[in-house]
DRENLOKE-568364 format. One line per 2 residues: number of its first residue (from 1); their letters; for each residue x, y, z of C-alpha. Coordinates in Angstrom, 3 decimals. Layout:
NUM	A	X/Y/Z | ...
REM end
This chain:
1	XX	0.000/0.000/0.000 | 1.601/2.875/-0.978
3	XX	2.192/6.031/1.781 | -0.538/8.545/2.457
5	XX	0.299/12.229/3.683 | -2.385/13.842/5.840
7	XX	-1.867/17.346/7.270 | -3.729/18.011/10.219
9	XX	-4.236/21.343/12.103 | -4.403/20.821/16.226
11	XX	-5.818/23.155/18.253 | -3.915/22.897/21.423
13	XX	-4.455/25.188/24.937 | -0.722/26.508/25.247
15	XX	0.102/24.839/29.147 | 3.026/24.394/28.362
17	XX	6.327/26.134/29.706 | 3.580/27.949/31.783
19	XX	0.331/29.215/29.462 | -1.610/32.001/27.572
21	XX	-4.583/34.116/28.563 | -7.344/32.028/27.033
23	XX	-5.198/31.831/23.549 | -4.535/28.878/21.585
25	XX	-1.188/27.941/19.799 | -1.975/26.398/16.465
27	XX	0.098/22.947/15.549 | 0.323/22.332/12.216
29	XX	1.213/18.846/11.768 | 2.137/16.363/9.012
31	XX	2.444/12.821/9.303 | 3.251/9.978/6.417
33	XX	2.539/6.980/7.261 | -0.601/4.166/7.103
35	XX	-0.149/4.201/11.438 | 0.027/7.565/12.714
37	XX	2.351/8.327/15.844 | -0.093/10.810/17.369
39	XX	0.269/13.289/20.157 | -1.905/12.352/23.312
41	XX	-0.685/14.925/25.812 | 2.280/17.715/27.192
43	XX	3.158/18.365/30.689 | 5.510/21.212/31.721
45	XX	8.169/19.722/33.903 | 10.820/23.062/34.668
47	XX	12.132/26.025/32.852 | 13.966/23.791/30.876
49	XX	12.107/20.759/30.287 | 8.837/19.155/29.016
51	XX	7.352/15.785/28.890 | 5.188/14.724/25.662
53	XX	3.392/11.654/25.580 | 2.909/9.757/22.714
55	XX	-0.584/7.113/21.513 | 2.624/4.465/20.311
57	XX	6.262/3.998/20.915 | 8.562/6.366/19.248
59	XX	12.055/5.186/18.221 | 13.658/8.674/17.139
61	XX	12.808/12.058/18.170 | 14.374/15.825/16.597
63	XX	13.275/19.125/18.737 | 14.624/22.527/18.001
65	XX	13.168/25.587/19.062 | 13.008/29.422/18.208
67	XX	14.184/31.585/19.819 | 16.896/29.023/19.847
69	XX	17.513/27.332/23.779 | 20.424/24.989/22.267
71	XX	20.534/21.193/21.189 | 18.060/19.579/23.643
73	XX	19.156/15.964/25.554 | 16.076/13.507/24.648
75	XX	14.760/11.149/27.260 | 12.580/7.966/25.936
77	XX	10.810/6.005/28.021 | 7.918/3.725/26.268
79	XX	5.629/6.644/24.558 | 6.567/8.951/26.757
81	XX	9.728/11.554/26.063 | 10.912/14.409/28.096
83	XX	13.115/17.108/26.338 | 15.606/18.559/28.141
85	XX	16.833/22.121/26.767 | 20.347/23.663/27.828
87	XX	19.134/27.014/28.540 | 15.933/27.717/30.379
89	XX	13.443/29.670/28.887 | 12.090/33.433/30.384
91	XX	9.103/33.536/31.988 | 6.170/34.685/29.610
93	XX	8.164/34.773/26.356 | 7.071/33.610/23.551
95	XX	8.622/30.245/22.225 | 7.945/27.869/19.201
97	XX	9.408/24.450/19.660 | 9.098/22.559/16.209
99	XX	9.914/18.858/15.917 | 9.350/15.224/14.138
101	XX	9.043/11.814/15.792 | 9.584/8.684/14.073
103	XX	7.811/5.177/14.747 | 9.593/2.350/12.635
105	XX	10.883/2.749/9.601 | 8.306/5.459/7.653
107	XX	5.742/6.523/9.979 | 6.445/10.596/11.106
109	XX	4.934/13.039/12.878 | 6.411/16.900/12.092
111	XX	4.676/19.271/14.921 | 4.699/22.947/15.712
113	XX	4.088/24.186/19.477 | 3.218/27.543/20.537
115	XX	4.140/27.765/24.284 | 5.191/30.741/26.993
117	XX	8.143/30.630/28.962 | 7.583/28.622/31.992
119	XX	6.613/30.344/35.190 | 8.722/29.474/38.389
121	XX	7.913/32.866/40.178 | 4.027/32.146/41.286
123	XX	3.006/34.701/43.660 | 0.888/33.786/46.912
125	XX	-3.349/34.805/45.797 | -6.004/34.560/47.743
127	XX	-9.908/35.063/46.642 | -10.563/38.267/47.714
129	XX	-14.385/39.154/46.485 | -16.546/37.658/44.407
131	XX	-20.042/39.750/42.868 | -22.424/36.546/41.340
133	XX	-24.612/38.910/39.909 | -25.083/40.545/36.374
135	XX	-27.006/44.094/35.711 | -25.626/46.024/33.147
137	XX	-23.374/47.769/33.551 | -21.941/45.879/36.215
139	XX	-20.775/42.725/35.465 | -19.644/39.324/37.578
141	XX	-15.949/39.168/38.816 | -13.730/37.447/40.894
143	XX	-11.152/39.478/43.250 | -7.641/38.308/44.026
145	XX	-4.954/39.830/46.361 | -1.153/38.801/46.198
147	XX	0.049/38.059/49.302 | 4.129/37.939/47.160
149	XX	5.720/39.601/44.700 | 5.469/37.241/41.590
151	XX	4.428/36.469/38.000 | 0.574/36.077/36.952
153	XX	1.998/33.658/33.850 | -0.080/30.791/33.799
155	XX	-1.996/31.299/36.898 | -5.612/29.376/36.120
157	XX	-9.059/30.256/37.346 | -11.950/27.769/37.125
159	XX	-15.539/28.179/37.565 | -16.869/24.903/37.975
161	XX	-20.185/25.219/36.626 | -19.561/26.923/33.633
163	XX	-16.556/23.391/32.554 | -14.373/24.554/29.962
165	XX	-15.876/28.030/29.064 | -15.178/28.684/33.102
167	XX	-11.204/28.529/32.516 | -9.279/31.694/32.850
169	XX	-5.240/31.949/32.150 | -3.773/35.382/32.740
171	XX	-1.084/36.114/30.862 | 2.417/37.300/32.465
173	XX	2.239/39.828/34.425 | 4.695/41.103/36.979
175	XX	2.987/42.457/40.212 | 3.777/43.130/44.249
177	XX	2.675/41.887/47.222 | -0.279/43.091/48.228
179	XX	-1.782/43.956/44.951 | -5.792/43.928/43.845
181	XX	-6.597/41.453/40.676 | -10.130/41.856/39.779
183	XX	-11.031/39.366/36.795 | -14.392/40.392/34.986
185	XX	-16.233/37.494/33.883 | -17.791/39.170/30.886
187	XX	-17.073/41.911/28.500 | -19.507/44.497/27.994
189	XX	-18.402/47.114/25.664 | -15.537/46.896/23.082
191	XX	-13.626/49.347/24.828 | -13.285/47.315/28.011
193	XX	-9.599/45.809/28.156 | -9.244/47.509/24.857
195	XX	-5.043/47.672/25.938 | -4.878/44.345/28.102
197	XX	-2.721/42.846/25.196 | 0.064/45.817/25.570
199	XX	3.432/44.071/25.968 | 3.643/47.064/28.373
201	XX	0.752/45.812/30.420 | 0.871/47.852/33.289
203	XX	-2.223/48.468/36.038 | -3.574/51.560/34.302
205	XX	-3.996/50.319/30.206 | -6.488/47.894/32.064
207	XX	-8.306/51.224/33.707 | -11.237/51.529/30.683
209	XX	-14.236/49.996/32.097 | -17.002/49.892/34.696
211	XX	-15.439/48.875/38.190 | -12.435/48.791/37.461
213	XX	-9.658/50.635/39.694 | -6.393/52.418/38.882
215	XX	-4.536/51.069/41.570 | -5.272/47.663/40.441
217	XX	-5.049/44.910/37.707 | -8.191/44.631/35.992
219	XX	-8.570/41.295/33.513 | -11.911/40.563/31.028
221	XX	-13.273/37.006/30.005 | -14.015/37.631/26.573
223	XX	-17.561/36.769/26.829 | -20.698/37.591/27.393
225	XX	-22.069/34.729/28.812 | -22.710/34.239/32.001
227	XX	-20.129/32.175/33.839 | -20.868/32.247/37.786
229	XX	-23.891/31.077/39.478 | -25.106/31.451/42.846
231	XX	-24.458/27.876/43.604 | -20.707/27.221/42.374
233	XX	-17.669/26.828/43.094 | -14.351/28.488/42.271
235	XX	-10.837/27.348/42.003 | -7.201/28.812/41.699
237	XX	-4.612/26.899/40.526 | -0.598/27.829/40.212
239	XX	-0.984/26.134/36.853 | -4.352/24.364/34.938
241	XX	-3.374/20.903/36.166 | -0.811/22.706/38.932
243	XX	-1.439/22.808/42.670 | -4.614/24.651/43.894
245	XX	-3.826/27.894/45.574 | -7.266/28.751/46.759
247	XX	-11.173/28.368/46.445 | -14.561/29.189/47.617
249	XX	-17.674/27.069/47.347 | -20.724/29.513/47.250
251	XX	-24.538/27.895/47.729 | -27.787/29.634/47.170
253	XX	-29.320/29.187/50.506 | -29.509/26.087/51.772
255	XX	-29.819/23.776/48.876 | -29.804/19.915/49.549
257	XX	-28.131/18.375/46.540 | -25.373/19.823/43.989
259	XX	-27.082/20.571/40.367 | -24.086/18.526/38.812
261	XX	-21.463/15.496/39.523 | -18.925/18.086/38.461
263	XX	-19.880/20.663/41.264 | -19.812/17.994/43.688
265	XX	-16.441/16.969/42.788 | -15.193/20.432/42.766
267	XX	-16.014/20.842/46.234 | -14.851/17.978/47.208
269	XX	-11.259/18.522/45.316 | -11.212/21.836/47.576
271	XX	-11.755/20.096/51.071 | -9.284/17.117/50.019
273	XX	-6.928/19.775/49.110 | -6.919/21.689/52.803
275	XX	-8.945/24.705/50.960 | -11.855/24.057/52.780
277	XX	-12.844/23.001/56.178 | -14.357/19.377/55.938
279	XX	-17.266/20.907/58.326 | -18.072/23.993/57.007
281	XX	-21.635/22.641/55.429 | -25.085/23.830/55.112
283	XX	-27.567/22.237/57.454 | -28.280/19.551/54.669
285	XX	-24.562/18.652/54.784 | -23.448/20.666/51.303
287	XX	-19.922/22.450/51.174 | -20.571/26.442/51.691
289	XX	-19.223/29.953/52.623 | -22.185/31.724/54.643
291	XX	-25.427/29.481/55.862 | -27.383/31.961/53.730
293	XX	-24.286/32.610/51.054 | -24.794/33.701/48.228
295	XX	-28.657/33.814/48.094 | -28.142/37.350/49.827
297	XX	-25.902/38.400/47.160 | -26.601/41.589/44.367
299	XX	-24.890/42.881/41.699 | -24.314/45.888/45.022
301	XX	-23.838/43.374/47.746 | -20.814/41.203/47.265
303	XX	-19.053/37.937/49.481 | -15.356/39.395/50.657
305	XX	-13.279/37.666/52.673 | -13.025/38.907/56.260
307	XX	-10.462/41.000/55.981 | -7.365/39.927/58.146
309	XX	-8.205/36.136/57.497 | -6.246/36.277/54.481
311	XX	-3.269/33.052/55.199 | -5.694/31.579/57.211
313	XX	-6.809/27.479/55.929 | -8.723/26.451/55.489
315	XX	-11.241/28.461/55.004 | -14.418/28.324/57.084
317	XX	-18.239/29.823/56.759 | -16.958/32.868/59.244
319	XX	-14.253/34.087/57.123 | -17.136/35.367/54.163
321	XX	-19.813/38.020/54.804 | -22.140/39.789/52.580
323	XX	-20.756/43.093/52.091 | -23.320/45.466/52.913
325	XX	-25.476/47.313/49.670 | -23.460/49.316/47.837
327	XX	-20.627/48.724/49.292 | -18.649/46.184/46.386
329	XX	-14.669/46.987/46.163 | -13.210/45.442/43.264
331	XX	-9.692/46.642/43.595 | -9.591/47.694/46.720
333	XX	-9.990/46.917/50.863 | -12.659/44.763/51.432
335	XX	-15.454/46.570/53.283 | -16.344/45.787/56.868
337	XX	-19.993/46.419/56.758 | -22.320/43.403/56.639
339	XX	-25.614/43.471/55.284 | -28.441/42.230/57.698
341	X	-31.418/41.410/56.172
REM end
């Protein structure tokens, strides 16, 4: 039979060496061959180093990369391979690493990656705020607060109920301990984060849109869907499959059953991970912040974090309170008046 070439165009969420805000990095790939050695996974191992995983065994394997980080050392083991570069890459920068692998005689796969320079300077973040409600023009966000001096590269947000549309990557960013991150879960007007792709990304080119604070970071999810519910829960990861920094798990009163498996899980993941107190439940027994949470919420009455209960874990029902009406602070303190109803 004689050889067939197919050329196949990946679409493949840039994790590696750290990752993008919500951008993809197109692989263009051609293989010739009847069996195709095909690409099942990456995982970023250091500044100088990734793993890819292979569906077969691989015999031979060519890497080279531009900007150029030398002649990388390659490491087979079954259909896995880890390339090791001599120089590490810079944390955010942009890198393609190009590359064929070879399985017997004919069959080869020629790849393209799109990744960011791998971030090892992760700053300490902590949820800060969180509005679950949408009235135009105020729109749903989550607050952060760095508790270091660090690098946003790579830093992943997920809303649980919203799956894969509820992933956020910011991109690299340098910022200082005690900074305000305010991520807006939906764009509103065009204007809004009309700069945030600057490579001069500083706290101000974000300052264009409604709540947003000049002595602050201010991020958009290009959407305008809504991501958050009332009943959800949210999680902060170093990396998208990297260590959980923090969470919350937010229920509209007390509810006796998660709407989904996956918001179950999620809640779950947070008290297995020493996020959240393994007691702090509703009276029905379901993972939340306030006994009333979020059901009390508005798009001008927000959760915040007790301020001063910041390094605390885990976290526990007393550390959120309903901020009191009118008195949301993206990018800024944390107000200490509670609503009562």
């Amino acid at each position: 039979m004689s050889k067939k070439k197919i050329i196949i165009l990946i679409s493949i969420l840039t994790l590696l060496f750290s990752a993008c805000p919500l951008e993809e990095g197109i692989s263009a790939i051609t293989c010739e061959a009847e069996e195709i050695p095909a690409i099942e996974a990456f995982h970023v191992l250091s500044k100088n180093s990734i793993k890819i995983k292979f569906t077969g065994t691989v015999n031979e394997v060519e890497i080279v990369s531009e900007p150029d980080l030398g002649f990388p050392e390659i490491v087979k083991s079954g259909t896995e391979v880890e390339v090791i570069f001599p120089q590490n890459t810079e944390v955010g920068k942009k890198y393609i690493i190009s590359g064929s692998a070879r399985a017997g005689k004919v069959s080869t796969l020629d790849f393209e990656l799109n990744i960011l320079g791998f971030n090892d300077r992760v700053p300490g973040l902590f949820i800060n705020e969180i509005r679950t409600d949408y009235s135009k023009p105020k729109a749903e966000f989550i607050e952060f607060r760095s508790l270091s001096d660090g690098n946003l590269s790579g830093v992943t947000v997920e809303i649980a109920s919203a799956e894969e549309e509820g992933i956020y990557i910011f991109p690299p960013v340098e910022i200082q301990k005690g900074d305000y991150i305010t991520l807006h879960l939906r764009k509103l007007t065009e204007t809004e984060g009309a700069l945030i792709e600057d490579d001069l990304l500083s706290k101000t080119s974000g300052y264009c849109g409604t709540d947003t604070n000049e002595n602050a970071w201010d991020f958009w999810v290009e959407t305008d869907k809504k991501l958050l519910r009332k009943s959800d829960v949210i999680i902060l990861y170093e990396t998208k499959e990297g260590k959980i920094i923090d969470g919350a798990v937010m229920t509209e009163g007390n509810i006796s059953q998660w709407k989904s498996e996956i918001l179950a899980n999620k809640a779950l993941c947070l008290v297995n991970s020493g996020i959240w107190g393994p007691d702090e439940k509703n009276q029905n027994g379901i993972y939340t912040t306030t006994e009333e949470g979020s059901n009390l919420t508005t798009t001008t009455r927000t959760l915040g974090l007790v301020p001063g209960l910041e390094t605390i874990l885990p976290r526990t029902k007393e550390m959120w309170q309903v901020c009191d009406t009118g008195d949301a602070s993206p990018g800024s303190e944390n107000s200490t008046s509670v609503y009562e109803q």
